[in-house]
N, CA, C, O and CB atoms as a CASP TS submission, in Angstrom:
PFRMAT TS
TARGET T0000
AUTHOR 0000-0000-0000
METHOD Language model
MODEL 1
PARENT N/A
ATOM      1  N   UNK     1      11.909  -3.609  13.596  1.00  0.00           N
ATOM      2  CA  UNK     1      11.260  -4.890  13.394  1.00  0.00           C
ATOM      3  C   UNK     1      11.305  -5.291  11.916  1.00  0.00           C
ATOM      4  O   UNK     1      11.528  -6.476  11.670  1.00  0.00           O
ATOM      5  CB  UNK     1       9.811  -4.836  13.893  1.00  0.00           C
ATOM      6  N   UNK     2      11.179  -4.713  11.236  1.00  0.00           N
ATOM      7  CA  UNK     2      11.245  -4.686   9.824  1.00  0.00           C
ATOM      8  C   UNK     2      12.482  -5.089   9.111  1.00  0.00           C
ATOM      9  O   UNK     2      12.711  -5.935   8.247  1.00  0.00           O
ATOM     10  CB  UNK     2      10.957  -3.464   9.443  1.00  0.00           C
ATOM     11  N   UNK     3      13.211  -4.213   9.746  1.00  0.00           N
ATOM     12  CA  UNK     3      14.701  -4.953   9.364  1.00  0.00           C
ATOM     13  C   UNK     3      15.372  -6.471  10.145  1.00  0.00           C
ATOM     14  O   UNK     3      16.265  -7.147   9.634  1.00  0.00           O
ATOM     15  CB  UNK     3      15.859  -3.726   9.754  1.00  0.00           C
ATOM     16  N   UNK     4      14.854  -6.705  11.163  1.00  0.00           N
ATOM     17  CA  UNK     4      14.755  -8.379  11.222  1.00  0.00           C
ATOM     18  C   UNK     4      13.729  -9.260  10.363  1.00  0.00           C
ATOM     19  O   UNK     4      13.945 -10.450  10.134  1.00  0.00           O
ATOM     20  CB  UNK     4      14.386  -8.769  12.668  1.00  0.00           C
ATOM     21  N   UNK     5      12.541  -8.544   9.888  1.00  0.00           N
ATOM     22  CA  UNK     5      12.356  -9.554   8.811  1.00  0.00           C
ATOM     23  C   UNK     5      13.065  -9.760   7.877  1.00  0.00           C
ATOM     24  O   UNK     5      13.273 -10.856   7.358  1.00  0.00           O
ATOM     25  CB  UNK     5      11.447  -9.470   8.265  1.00  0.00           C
ATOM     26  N   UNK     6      13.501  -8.743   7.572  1.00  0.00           N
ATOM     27  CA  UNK     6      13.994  -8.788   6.004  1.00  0.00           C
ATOM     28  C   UNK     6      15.068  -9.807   6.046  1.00  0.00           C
ATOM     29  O   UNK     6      15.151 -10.734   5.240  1.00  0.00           O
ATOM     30  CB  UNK     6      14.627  -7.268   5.355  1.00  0.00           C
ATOM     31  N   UNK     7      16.210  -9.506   7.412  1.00  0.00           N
ATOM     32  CA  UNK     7      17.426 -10.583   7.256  1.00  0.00           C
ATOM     33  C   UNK     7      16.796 -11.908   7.505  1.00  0.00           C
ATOM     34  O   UNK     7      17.396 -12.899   7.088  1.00  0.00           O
ATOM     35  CB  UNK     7      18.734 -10.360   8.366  1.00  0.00           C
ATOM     36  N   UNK     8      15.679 -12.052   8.122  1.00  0.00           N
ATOM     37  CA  UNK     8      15.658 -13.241   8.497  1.00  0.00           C
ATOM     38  C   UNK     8      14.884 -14.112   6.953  1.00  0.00           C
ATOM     39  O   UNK     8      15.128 -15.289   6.689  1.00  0.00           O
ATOM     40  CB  UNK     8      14.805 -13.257  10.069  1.00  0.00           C
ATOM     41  N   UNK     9      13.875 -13.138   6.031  1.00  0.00           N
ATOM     42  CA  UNK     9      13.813 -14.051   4.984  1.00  0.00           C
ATOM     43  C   UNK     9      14.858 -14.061   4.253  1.00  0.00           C
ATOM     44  O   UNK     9      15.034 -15.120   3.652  1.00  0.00           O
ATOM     45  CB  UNK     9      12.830 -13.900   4.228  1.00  0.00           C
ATOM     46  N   UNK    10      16.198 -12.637   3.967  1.00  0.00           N
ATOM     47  CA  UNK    10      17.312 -13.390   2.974  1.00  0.00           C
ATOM     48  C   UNK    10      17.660 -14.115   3.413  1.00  0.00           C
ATOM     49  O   UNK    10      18.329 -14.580   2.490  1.00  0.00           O
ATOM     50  CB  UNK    10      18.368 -12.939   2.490  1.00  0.00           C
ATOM     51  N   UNK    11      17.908 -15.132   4.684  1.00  0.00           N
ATOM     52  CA  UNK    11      18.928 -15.917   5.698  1.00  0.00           C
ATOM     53  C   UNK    11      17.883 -17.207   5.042  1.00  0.00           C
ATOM     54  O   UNK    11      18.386 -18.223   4.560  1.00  0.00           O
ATOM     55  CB  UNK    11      19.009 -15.439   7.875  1.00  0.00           C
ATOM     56  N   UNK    12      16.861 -17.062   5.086  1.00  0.00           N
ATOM     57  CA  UNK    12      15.950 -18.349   4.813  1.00  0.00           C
ATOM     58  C   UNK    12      16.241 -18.781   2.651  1.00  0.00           C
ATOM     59  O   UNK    12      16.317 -19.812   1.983  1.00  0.00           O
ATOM     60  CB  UNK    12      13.721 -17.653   5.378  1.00  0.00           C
ATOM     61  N   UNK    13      16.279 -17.910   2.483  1.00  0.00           N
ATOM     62  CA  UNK    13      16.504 -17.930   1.019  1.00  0.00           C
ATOM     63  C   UNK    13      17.994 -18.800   0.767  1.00  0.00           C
ATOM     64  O   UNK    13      18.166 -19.955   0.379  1.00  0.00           O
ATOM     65  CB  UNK    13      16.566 -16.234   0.421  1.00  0.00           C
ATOM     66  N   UNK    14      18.991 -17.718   1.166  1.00  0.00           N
ATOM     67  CA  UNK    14      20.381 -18.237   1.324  1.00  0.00           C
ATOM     68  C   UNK    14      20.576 -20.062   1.842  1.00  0.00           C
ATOM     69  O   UNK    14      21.279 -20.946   1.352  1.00  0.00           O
ATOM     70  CB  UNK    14      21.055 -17.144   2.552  1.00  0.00           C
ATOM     71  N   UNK    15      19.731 -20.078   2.879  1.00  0.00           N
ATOM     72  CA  UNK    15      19.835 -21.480   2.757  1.00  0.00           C
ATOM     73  C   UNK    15      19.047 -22.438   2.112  1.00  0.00           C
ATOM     74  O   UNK    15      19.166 -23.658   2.232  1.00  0.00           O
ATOM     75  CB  UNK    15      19.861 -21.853   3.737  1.00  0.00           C
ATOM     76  N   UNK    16      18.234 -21.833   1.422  1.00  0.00           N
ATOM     77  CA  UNK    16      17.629 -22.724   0.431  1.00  0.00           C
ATOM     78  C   UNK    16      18.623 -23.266  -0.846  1.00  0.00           C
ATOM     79  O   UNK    16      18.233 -24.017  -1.740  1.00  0.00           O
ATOM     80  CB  UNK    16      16.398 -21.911  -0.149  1.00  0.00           C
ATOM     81  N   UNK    17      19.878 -22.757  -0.730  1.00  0.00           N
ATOM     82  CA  UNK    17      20.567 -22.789  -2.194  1.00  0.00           C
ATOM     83  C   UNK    17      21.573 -23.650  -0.736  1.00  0.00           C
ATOM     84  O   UNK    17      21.496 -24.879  -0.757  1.00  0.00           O
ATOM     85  CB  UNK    17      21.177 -20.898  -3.487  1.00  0.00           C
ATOM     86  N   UNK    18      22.177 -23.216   0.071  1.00  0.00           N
ATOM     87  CA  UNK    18      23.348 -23.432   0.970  1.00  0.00           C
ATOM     88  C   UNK    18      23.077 -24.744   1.261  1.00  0.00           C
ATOM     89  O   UNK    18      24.057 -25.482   1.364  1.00  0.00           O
ATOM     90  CB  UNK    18      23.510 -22.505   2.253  1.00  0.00           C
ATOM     91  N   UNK    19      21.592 -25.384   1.477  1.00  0.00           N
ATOM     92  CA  UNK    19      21.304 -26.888   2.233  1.00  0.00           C
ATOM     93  C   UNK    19      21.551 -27.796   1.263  1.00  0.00           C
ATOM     94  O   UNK    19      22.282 -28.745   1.548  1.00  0.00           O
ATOM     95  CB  UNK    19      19.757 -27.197   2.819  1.00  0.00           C
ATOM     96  N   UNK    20      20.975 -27.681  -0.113  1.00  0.00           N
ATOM     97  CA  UNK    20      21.262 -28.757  -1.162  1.00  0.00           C
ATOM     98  C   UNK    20      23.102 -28.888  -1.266  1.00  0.00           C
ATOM     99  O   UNK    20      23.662 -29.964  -1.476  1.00  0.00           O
ATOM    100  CB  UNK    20      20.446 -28.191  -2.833  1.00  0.00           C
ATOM    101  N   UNK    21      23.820 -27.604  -1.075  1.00  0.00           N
ATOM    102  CA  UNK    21      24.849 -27.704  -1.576  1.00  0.00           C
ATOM    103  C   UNK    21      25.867 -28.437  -0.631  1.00  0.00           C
ATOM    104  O   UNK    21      26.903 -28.992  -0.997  1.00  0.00           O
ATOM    105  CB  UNK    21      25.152 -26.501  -1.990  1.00  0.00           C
ATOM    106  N   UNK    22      25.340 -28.328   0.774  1.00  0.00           N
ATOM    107  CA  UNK    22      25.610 -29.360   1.884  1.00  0.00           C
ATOM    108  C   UNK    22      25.754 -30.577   1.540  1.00  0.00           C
ATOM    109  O   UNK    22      26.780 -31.257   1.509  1.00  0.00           O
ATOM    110  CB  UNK    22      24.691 -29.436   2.806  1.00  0.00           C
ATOM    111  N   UNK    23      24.076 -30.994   1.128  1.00  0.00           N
ATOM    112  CA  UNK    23      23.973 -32.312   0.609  1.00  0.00           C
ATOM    113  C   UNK    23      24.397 -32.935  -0.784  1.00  0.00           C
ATOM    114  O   UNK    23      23.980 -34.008  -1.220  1.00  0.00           O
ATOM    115  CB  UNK    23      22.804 -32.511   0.706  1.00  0.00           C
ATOM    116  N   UNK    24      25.386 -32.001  -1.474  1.00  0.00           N
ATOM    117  CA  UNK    24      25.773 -32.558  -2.525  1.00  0.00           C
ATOM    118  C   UNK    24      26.888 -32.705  -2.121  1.00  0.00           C
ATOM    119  O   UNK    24      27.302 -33.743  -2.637  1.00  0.00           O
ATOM    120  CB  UNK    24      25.611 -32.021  -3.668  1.00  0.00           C
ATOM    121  N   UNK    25      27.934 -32.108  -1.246  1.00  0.00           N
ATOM    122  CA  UNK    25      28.947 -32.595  -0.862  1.00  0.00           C
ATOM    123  C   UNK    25      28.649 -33.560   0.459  1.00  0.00           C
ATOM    124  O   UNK    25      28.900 -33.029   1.541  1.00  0.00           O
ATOM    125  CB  UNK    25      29.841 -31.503  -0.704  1.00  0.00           C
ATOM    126  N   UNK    26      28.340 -34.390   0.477  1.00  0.00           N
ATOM    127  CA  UNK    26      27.907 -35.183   1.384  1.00  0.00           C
ATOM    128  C   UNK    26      28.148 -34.786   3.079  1.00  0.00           C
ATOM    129  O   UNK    26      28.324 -35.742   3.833  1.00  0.00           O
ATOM    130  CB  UNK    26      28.524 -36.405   0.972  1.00  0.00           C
ATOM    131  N   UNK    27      28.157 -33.256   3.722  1.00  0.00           N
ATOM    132  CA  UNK    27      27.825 -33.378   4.516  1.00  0.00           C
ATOM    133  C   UNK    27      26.276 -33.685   5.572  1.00  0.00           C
ATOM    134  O   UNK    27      26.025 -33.791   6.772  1.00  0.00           O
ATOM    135  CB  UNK    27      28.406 -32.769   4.447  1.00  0.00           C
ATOM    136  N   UNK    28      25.601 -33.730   4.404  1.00  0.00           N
ATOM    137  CA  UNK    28      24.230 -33.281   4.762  1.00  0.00           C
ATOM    138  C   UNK    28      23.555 -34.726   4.061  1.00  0.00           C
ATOM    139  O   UNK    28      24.012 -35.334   3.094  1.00  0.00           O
ATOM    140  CB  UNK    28      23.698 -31.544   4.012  1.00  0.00           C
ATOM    141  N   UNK    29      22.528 -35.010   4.732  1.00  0.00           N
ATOM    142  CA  UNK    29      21.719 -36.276   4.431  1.00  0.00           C
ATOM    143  C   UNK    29      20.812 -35.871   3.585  1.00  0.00           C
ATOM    144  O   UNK    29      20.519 -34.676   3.559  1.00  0.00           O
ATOM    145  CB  UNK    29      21.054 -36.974   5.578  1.00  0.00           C
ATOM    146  N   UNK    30      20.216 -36.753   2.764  1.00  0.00           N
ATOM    147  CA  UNK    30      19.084 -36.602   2.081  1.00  0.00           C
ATOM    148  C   UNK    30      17.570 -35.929   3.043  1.00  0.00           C
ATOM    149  O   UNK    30      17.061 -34.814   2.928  1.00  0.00           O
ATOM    150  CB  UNK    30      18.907 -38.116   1.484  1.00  0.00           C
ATOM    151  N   UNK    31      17.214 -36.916   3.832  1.00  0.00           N
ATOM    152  CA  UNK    31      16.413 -36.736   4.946  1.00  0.00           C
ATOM    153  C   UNK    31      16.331 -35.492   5.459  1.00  0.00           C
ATOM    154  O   UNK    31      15.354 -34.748   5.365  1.00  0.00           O
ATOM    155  CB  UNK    31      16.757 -37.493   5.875  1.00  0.00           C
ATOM    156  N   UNK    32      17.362 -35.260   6.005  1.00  0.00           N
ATOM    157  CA  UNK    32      17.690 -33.925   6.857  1.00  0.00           C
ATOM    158  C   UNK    32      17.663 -32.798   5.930  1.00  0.00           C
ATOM    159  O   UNK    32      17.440 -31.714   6.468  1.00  0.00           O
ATOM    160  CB  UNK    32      19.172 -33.940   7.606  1.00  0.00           C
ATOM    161  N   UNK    33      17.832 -32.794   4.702  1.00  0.00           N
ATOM    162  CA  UNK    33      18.216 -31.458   3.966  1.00  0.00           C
ATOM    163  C   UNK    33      16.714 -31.201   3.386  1.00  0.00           C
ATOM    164  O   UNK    33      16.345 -30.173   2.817  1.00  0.00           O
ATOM    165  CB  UNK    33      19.587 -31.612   2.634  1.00  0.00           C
ATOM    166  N   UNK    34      15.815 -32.526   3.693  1.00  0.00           N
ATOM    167  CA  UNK    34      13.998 -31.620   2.803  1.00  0.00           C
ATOM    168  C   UNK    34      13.362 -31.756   4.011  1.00  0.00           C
ATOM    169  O   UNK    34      12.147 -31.576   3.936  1.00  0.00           O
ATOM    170  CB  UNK    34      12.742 -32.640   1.165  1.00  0.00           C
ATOM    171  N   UNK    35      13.750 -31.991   4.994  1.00  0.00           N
ATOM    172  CA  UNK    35      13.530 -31.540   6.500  1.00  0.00           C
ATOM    173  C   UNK    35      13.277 -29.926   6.467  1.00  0.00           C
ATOM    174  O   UNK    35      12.353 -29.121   6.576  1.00  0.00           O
ATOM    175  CB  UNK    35      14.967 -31.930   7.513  1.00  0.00           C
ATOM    176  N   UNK    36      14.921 -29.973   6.212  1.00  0.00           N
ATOM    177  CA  UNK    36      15.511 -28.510   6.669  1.00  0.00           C
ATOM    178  C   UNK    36      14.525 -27.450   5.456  1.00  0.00           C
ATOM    179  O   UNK    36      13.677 -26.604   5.741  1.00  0.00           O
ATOM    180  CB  UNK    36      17.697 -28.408   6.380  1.00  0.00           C
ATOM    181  N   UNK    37      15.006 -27.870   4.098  1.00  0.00           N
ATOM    182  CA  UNK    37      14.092 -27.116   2.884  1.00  0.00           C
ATOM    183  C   UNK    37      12.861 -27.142   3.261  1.00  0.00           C
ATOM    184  O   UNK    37      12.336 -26.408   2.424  1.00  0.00           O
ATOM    185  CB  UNK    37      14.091 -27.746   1.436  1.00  0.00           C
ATOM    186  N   UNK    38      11.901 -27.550   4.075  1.00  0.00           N
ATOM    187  CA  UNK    38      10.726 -27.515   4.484  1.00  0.00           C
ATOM    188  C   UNK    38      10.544 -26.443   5.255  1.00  0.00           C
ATOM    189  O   UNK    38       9.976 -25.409   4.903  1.00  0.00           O
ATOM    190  CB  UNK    38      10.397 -28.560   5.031  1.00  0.00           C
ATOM    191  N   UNK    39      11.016 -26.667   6.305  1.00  0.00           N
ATOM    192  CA  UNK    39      11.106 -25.822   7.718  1.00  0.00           C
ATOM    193  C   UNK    39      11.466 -24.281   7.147  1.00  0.00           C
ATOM    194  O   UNK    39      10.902 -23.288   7.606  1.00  0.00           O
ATOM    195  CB  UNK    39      12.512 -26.502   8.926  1.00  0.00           C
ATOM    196  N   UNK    40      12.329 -24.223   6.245  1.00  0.00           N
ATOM    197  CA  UNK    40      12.925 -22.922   5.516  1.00  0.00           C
ATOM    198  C   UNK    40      11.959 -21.938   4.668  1.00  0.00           C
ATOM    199  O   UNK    40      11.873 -20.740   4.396  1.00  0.00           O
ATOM    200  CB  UNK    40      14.010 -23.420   4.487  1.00  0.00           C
ATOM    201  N   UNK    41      11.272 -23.174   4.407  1.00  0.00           N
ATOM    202  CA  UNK    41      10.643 -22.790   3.223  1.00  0.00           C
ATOM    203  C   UNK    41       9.427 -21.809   3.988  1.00  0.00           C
ATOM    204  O   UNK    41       9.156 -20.662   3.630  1.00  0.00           O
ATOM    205  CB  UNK    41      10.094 -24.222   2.224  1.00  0.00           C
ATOM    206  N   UNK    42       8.754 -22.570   5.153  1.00  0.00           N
ATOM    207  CA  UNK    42       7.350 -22.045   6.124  1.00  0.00           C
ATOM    208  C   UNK    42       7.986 -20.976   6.710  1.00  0.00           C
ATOM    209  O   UNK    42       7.253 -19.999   6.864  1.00  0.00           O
ATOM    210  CB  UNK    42       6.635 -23.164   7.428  1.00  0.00           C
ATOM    211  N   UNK    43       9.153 -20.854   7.094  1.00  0.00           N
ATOM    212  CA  UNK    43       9.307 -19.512   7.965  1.00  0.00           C
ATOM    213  C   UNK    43       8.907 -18.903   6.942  1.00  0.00           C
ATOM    214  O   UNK    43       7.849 -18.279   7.018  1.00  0.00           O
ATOM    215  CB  UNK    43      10.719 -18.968   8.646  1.00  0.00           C
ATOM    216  N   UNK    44       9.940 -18.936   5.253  1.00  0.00           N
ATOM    217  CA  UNK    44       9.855 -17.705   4.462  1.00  0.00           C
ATOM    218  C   UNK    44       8.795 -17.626   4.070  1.00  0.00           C
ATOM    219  O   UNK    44       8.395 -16.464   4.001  1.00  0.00           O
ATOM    220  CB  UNK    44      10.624 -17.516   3.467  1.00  0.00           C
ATOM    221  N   UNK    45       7.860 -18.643   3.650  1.00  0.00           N
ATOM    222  CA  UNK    45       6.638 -17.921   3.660  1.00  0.00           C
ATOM    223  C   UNK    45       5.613 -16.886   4.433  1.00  0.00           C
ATOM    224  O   UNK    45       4.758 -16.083   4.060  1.00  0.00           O
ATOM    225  CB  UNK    45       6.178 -18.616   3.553  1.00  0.00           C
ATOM    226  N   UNK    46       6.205 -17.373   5.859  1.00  0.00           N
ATOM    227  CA  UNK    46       5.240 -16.864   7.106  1.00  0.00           C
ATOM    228  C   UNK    46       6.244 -15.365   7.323  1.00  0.00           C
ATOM    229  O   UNK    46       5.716 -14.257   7.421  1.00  0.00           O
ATOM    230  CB  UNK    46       5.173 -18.238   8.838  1.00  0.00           C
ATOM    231  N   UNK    47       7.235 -15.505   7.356  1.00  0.00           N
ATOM    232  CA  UNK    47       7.849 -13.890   7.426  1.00  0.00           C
ATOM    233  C   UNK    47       7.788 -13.030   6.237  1.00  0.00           C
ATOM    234  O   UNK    47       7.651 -11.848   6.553  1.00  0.00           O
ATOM    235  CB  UNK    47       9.384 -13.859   7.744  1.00  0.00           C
ATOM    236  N   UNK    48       7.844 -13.229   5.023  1.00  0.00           N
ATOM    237  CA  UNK    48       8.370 -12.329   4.125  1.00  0.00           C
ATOM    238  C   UNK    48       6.804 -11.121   4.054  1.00  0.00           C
ATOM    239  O   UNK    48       6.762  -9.892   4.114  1.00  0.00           O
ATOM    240  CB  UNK    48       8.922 -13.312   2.461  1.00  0.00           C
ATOM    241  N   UNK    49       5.825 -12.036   3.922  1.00  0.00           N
ATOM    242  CA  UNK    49       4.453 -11.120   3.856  1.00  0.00           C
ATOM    243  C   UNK    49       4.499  -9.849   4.839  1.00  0.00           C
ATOM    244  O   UNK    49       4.137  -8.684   4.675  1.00  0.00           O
ATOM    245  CB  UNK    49       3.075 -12.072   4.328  1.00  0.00           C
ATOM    246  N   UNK    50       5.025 -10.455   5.816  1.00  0.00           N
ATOM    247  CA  UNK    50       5.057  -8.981   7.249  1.00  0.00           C
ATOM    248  C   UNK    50       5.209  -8.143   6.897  1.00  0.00           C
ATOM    249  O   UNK    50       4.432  -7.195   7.010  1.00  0.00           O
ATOM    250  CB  UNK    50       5.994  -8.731   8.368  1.00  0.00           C
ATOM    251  N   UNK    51       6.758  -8.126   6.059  1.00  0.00           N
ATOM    252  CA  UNK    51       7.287  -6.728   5.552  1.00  0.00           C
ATOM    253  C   UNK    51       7.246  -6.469   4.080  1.00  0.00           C
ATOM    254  O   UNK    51       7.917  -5.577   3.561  1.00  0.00           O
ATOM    255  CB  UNK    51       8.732  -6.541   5.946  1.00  0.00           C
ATOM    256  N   UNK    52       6.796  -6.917   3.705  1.00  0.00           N
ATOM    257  CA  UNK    52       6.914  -6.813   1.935  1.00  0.00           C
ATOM    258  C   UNK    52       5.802  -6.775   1.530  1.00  0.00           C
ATOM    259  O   UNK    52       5.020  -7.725   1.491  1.00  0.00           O
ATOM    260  CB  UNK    52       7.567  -7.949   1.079  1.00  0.00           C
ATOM    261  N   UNK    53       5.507  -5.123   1.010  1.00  0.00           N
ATOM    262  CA  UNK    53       4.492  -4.867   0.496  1.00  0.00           C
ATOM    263  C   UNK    53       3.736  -3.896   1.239  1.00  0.00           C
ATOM    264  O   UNK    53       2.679  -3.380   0.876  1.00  0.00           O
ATOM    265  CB  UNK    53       3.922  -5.912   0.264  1.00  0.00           C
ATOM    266  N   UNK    54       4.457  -3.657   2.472  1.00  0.00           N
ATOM    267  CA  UNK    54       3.908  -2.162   3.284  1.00  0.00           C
ATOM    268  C   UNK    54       4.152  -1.175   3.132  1.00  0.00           C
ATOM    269  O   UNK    54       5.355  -1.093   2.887  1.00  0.00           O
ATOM    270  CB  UNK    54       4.064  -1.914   4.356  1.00  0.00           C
ATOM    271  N   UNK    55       3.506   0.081   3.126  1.00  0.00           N
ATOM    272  CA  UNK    55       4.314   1.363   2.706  1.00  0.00           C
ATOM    273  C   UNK    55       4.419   1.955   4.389  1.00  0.00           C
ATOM    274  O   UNK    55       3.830   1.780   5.455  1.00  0.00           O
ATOM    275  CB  UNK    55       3.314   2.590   1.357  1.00  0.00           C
ATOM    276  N   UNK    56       5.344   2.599   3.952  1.00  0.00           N
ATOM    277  CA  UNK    56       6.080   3.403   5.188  1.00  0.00           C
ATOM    278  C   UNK    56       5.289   4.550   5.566  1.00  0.00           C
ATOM    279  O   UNK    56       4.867   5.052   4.524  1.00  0.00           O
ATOM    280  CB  UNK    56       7.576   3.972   4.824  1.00  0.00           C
ATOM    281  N   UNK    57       4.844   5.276   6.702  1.00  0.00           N
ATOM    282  CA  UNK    57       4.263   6.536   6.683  1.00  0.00           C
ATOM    283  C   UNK    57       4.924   7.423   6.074  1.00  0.00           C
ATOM    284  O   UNK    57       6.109   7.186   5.838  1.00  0.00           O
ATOM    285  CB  UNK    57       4.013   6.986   7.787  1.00  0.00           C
ATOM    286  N   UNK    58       4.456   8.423   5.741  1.00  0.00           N
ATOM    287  CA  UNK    58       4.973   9.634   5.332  1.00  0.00           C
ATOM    288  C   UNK    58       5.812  10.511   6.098  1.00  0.00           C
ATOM    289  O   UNK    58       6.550  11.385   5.645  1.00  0.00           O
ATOM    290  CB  UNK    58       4.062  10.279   5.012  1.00  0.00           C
ATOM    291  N   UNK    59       5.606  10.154   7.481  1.00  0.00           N
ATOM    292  CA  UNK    59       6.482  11.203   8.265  1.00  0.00           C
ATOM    293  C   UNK    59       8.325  10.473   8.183  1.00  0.00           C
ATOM    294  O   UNK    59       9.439  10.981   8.315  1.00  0.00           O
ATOM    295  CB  UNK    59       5.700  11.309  10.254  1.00  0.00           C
ATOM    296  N   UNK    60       7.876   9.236   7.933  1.00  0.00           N
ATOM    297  CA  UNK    60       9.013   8.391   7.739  1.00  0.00           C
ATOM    298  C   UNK    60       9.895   8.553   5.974  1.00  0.00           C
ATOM    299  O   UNK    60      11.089   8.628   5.681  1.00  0.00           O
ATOM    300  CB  UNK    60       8.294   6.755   8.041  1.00  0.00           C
ATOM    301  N   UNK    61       8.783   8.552   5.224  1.00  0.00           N
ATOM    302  CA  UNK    61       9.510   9.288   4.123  1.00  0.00           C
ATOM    303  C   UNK    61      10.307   9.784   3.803  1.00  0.00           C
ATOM    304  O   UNK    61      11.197   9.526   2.993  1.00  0.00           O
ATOM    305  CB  UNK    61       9.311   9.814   3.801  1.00  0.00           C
ATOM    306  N   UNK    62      10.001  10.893   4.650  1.00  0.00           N
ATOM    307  CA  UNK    62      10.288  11.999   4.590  1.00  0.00           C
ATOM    308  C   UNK    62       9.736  13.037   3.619  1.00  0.00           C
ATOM    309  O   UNK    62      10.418  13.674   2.816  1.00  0.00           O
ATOM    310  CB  UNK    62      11.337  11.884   4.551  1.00  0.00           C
ATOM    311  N   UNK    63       8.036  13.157   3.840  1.00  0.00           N
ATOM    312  CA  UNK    63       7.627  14.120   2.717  1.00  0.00           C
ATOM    313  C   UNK    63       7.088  15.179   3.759  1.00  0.00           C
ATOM    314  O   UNK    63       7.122  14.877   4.952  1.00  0.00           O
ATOM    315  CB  UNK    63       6.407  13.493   1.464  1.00  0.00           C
ATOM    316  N   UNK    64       6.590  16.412   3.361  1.00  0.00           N
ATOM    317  CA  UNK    64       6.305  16.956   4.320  1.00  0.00           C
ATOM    318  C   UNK    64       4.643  17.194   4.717  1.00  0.00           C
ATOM    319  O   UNK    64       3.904  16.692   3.871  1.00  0.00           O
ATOM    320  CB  UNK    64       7.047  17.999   4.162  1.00  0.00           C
ATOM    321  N   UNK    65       4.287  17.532   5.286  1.00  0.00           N
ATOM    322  CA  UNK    65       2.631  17.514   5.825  1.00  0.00           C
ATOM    323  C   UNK    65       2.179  18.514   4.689  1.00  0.00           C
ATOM    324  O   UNK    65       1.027  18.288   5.057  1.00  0.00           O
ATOM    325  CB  UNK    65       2.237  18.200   7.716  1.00  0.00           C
ATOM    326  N   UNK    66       2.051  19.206   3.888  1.00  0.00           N
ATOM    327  CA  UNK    66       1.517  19.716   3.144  1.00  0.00           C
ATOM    328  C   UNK    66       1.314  19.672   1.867  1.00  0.00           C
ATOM    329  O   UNK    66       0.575  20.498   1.331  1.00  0.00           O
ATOM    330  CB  UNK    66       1.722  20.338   3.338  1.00  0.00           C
TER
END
């Protein structure tokens, strides 16, 4: 689970740079691209917290019980 957050906030990041660059080559509308930078923006806020900033158990570590 953890490792679908993670791709899914770099994927949200990546298109934070990828949507303007749409809309500078005019495939992409003005409208549609702070649409899209919006929508991008709330996932990454709402996903990145999940996983960032948790520590892993120890058995996962790999340290040992003693």
């Amino acid at each position: 689970m953890r490792t679908i957050l993670k791709t899914l906030s770099l994927s949200m990041l990546v298109l934070t740079v990828l949507l303007p660059s749409l809309y500078l080559f005019d495939i992409l509308g003005e409208t549609a691209m702070k649409w899209a930078l919006l929508l991008v923006t709330l996932v990454w806020f709402a996903v990145t917290p999940l996983w960032m900033g948790r520590r892993q158990p120890a058995s996962q570590r790999g340290h040992s019980g003693t």
